[in-house]
N, C-alpha and C positions, 0 to 999 in steps of 0.2 A: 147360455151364460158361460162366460170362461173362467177355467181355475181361478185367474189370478183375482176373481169377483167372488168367486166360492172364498177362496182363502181371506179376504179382506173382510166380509160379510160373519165369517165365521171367528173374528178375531176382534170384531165390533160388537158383535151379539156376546161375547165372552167379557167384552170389558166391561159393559154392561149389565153383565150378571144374570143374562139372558139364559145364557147356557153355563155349566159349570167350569171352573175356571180350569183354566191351558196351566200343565206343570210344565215349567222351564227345564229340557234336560241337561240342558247345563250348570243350572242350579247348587250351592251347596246345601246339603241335606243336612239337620243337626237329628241327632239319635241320643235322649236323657238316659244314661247309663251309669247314675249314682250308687246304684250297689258295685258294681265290677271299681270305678273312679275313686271310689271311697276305702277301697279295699288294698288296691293298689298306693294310695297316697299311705294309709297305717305299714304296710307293709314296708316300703319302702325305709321307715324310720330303721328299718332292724329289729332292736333293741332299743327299752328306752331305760335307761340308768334310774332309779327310781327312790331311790332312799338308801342313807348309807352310814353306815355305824364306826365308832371307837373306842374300842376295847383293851383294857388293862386286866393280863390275867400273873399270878403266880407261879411258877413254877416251884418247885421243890425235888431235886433229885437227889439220889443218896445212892454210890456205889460202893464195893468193897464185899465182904462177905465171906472171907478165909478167915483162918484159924490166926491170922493178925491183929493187931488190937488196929482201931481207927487212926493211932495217930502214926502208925508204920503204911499202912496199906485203906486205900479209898477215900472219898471226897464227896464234902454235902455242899451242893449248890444252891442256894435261894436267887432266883431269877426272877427280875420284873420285866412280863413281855406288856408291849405298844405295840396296836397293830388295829389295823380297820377290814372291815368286811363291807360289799357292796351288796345291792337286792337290784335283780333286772327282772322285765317282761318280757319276754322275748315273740318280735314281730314276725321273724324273716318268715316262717312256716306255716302261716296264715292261711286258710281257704277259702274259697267259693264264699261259703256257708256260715264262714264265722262273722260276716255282717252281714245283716236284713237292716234294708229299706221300704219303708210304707210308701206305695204309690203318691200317694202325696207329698213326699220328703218331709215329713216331719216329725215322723218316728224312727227311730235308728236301735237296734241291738246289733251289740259286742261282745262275741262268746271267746274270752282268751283263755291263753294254756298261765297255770298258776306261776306265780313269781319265783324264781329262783334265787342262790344264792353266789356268788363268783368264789372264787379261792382265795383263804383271805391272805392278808399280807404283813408282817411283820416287819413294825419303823425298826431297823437295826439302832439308826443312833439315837432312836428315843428309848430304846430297852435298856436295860442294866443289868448285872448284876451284884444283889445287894449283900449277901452275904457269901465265903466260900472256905469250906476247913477241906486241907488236902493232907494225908498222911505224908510222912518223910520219904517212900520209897515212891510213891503216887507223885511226888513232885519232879522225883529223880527220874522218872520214868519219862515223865513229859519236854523232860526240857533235853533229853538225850533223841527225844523222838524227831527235836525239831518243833515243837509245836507245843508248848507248855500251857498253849492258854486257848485252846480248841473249846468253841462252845456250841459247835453244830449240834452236837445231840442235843442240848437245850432250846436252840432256836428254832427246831425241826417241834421238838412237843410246845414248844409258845405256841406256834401257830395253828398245829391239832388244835390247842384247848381254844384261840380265838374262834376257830371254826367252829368249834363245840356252843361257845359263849353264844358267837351270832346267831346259830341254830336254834337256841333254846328264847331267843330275843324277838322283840315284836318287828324286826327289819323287814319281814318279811310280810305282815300285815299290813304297815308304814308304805311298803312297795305297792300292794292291791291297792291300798286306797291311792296315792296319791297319783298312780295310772290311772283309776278312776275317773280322778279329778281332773287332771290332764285332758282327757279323751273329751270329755262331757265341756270341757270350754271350748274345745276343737269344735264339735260338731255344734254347739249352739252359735259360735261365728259362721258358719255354713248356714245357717236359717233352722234349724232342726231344734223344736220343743220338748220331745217325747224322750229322751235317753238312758238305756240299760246298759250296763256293763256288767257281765259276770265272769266269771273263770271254770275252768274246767276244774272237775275234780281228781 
């Protein structure tokens, strides 16, 4: 019998289901790699911007403190600062390990690092300020310096105290959950029932 009978016979018995089936080495191969695909797609986001505050704080400052009375030497400022703070999650730094997928694809955990806070930011032309007593040498000082109406120090503590305000504020709870909620629509458009997300501590 000759090859080219061997080969033929052996290609008939296979389509047949005689023998097990001939893999095509030219074939494209597909390989389901939803944890490394899923990891890489969150990643990729970066950062996701997640909830974000506006904040009206007080200031109050009051210099002077020689043997001057107030209304020769120092100055009381009352300052309204405007200013907003942001809450991020942050992706870029994501591991291996911080998604698991259930051989099935239908359960999914997400272990992230907890939400932060960005630097916050003081609206200059939404700020004021509302009140200002400056002694008579305090005034003369200012306007010989060039700069009689210098409010840096003020706008530098507006903004400490907004960072203070956001810190103490639920922006940062508002940011876990609503990453949360984000992720868990994501991955339930993906086919996925089972979804966890929790944060590092």
């Amino acid at each position: 019998m000759s090859l080219v009978v061997v080969v033929g016979l052996v290609l008939l018995a296979s389509a047949i289901h005689l023998l097990p089936q001939l893999r095509n080495p030219f074939s494209e191969q597909t390989t389901e790699r939803s944890g490394p695909v899923l990891l890489q797609s969150i990643v990729e986001l970066s950062r996701y911007e997640a909830a974000s505050g506006n904040f009206q704080v007080v200031v109050d400052i009051s210099s002077g403190g020689s043997i001057l009375p107030s209304w020769l030497e120092g100055s009381d400022t009352l300052f309204i600062g405007v200013g907003t703070d942001n809450a991020y999650v942050d992706f870029s730094k994501l591991k291996g390990s911080a998604v698991q997928v259930s051989a099935d694809r239908l359960s999914a955990t997400i272990t992230l690092p907890p939400a932060q806070l960005e630097t916050a930011q003081l609206n200059v032309q939404q700020s004021y300020v509302f009140a200002q007593q400056q002694g008579l040498f305090t005034r003369v000082n200012g306007f010989l310096s060039g700069n009689p109406n210098s409010q840096q120090a003020v706008y530098e503590l507006a903004q400490k105290q907004i960072q203070g305000a956001a810190a103490k504020s639920a922006l940062i709870t508002d940011a876990e959950r609503n990453t949360r909620t984000m992720l868990t629509s994501l991955l339930q458009s993906l086919g996925f029932k089972n979804i966890t997300v929790k944060y590092t501590s």
